[in-house]
C-alpha positions in Angstrom: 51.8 -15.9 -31.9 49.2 -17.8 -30.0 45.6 -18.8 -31.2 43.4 -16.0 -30.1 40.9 -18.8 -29.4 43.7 -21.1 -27.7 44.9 -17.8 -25.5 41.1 -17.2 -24.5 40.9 -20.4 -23.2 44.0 -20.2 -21.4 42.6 -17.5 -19.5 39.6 -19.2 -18.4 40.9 -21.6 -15.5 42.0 -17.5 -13.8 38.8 -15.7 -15.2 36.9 -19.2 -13.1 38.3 -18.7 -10.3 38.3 -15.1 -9.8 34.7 -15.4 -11.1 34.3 -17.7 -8.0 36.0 -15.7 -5.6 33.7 -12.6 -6.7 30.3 -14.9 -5.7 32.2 -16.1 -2.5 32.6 -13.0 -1.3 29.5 -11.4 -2.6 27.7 -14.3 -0.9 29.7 -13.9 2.8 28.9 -10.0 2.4 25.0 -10.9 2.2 25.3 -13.5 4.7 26.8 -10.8 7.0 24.2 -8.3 6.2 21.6 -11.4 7.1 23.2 -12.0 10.6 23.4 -8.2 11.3 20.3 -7.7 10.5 18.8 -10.5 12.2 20.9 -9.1 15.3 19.4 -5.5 15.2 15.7 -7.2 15.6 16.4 -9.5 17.9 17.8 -6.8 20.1 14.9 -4.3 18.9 17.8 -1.7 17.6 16.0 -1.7 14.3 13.3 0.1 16.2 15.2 2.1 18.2 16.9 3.2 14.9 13.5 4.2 13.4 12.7 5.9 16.5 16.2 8.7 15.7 13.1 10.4 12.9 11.2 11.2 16.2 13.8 13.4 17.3 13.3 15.7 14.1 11.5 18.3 15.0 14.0 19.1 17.7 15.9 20.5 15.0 14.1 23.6 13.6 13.8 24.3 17.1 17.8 24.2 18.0 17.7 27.3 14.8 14.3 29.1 16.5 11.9 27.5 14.2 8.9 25.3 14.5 8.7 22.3 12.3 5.4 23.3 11.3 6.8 26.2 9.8 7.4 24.3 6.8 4.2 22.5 6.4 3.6 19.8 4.6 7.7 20.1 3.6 9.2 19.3 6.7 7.0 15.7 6.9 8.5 15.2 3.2 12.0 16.0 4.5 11.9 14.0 7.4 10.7 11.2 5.6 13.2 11.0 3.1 16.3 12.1 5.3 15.2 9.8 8.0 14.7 6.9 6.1 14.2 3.5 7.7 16.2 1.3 4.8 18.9 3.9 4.8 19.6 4.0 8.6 19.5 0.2 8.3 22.1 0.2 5.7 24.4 2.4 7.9 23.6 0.6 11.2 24.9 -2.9 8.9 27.7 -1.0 7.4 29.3 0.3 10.8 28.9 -2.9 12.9 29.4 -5.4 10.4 33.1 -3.7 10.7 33.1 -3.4 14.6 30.8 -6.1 15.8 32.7 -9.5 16.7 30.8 -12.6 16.6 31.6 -13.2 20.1 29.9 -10.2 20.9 26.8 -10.5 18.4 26.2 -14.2 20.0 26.3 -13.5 23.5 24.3 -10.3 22.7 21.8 -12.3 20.9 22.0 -15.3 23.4 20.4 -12.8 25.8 18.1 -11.3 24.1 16.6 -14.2 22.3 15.7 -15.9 25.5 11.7 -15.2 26.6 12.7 -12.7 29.2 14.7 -11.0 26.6 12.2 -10.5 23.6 9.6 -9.7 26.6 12.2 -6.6 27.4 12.5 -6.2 23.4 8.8 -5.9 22.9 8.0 -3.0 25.9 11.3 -1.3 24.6 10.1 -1.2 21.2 6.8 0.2 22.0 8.7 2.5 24.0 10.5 4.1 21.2 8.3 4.3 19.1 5.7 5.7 21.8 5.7 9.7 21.1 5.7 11.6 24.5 2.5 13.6 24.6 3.2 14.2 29.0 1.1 11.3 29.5 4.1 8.8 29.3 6.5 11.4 31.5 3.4 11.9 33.9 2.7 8.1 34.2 6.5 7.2 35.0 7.0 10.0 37.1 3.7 8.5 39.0 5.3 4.6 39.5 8.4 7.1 40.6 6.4 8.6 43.0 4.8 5.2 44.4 7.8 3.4 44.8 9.4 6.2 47.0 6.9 6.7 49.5 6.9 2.8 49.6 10.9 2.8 49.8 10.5 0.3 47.6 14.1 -1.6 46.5 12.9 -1.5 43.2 14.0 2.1 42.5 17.6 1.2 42.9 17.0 -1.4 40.5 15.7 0.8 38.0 18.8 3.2 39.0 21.1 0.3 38.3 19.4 -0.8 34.7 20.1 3.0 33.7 23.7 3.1 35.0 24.6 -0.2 33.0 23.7 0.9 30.0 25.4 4.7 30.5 21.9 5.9 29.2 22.8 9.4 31.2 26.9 9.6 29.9 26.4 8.5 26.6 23.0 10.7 26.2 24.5 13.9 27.1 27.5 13.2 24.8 25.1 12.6 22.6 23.5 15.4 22.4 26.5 18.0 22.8 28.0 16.4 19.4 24.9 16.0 17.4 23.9 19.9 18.6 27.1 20.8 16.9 27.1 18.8 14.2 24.5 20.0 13.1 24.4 23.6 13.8 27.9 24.2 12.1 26.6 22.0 9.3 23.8 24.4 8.9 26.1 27.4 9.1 28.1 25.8 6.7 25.1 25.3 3.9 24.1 29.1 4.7 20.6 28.5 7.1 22.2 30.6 9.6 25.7 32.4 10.7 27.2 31.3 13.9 28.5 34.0 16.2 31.6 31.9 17.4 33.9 28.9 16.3 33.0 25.4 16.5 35.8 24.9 19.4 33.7 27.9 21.4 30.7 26.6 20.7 31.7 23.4 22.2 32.4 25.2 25.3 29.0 26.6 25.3 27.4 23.2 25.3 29.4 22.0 27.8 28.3 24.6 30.7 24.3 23.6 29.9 25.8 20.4 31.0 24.7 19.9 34.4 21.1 20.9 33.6 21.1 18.9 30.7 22.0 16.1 33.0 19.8 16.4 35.9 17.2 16.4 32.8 18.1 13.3 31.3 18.7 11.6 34.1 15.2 12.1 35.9 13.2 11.7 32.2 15.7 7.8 31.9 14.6 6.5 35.1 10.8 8.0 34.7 11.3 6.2 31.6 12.1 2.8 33.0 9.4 3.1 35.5 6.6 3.6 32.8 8.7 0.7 30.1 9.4 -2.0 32.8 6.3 -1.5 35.2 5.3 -5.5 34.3 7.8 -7.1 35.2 9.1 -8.4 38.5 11.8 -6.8 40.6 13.4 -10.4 40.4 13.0 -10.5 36.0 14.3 -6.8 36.1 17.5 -7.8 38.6 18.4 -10.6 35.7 18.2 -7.9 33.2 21.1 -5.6 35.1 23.1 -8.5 35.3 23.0 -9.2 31.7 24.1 -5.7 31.5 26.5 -5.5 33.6 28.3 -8.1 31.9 31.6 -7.0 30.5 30.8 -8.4 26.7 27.5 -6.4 27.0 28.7 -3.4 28.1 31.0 -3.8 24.6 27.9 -4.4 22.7 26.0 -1.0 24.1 28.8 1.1 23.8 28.9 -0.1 20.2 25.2 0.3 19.8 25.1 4.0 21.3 27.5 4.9 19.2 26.3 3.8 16.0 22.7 5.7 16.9 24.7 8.9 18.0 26.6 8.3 15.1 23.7 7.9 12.6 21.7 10.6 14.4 24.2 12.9 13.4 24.8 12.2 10.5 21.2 12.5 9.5 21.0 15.9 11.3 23.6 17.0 9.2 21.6 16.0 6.0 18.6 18.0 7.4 21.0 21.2 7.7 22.0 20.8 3.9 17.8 20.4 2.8 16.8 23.3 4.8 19.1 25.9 2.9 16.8 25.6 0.3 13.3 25.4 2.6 13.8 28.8 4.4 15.9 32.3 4.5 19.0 32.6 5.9 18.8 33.6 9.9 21.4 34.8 12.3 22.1 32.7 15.6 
């Protein structure tokens, strides 16, 4: 029989090195969270993360209710459904599984650059800006402008909307997070839906071409009013960036995480209003 003290320190050499292998990879995890995280600001998608609680009260509103229904309740839920660290964490967890470093450098090589954290800045403020008709009117006034001018910058605008699929990817979007969260709301008892998830999918899909139209017109009214100071020449360096095949990887990426995350948190809403209001037929 071996010396209990002799056996323990046989063990030690293994226990070492598994100890080390545990801080290794605890240490490349954080260092991965780091660069991810560095990533997401540098490219402003942190904000545009936090900008997914803006689109809250939309979601009494897809049941017939009015946020303000709830009072002060609805500003507690949102808070704590749509909360910044947690969207963070998801964003970090999702991409840090998806994102290649040769995608996350050219990404970053981009949008480090002045002309990038320029674009970064407007967009930021942009998301973050709540849409009380003055932004919509103001867009939809540089819209005006550059068409009676026939001004080549319109197609510009056109083409920065087009290369990042803001109208495809949008209207997807929205058709899977409407369902998501009205059969998770069926499902926790806030209402009863009249037809199957697969039919309801086919009811989405015939508001489709209005839906469209919509979010087509409000992108590019958006563009006008977000990119209004900078040059046609700054803002034709910005489509090609775009354009380019590795960035067109990293959006599609990046939309679907949001989509993905705005889902998900509309889902959580469904399951806190159960307990905020009566159930409701649809």
């Amino acid at each position: 029989m071996r010396h209990p003290l002799r056996q323990t320190l046989s063990l030690m050499p293994a226990m070492l090195f598994a100890l080390v292998l545990g801080l290794s990879a605890g240490g490349a995890r954080a260092a991965e969270e780091a660069r991810i995280e560095a990533f997401l600001e540098t490219t402003g998608f942190d904000v545009a993360l936090e900008s997914i609680r803006l689109s809250a009260d939309s979601a009494p509103a897809m049941l017939g209710l009015q946020a303000d229904a709830f009072g002060s309740e609805w500003s507690r839920l949102v808070r704590e459904v749509f909360d910044t660290e947690l969207m963070h964490g998801m964003a970090r967890e999702i991409l840090s599984e998806t994102l290649s470093d040769e995608l996350l450098d050219h990404a970053n090589a981009f949008y480090a650059s002045d002309l990038g954290q320029r674009l970064v800045a407007v967009e930021n403020d942009s998301h973050m800006e709540e849409d009380d008709g003055l932004k919509s009117e103001a867009g939809a006034s540089i819209l005006k402008g550059l068409e009676r001018l026939d001004s080549p910058r319109l197609a510009l605008l056109e083409r920065l909307n087009e290369a990042s699929d803001t109208e495809d990817n949008a209207v997807r979007a929205i058709q899977e997070v409407q369902l998501r969260f009205l059969v998770a709301a069926a499902g926790a008892g806030v209402i009863e839906l009249q037809m199957e998830a697969p039919d309801l999918r086919e009811a989405l899909k015939l508001q489709e071409p209005d839906m469209r139209e919509r979010i087509a017109a409000n992108a590019l009214s958006n563009a006008a009013y977000t990119y209004q100071a900078f040059s046609d020449a700054e803002l034709r360096r910005y489509a090609e960036a775009l354009e380019h095949r590795k960035m067109q990887r990293v959006y599609e990426l990046m939309n679907a995480v949001q989509y993905e995350i705005m889902a998900n948190r509309f889902e959580a809403v469904a399951a806190r209003l159960a307990g905020m209001q009566p159930s409701q037929d649809l």
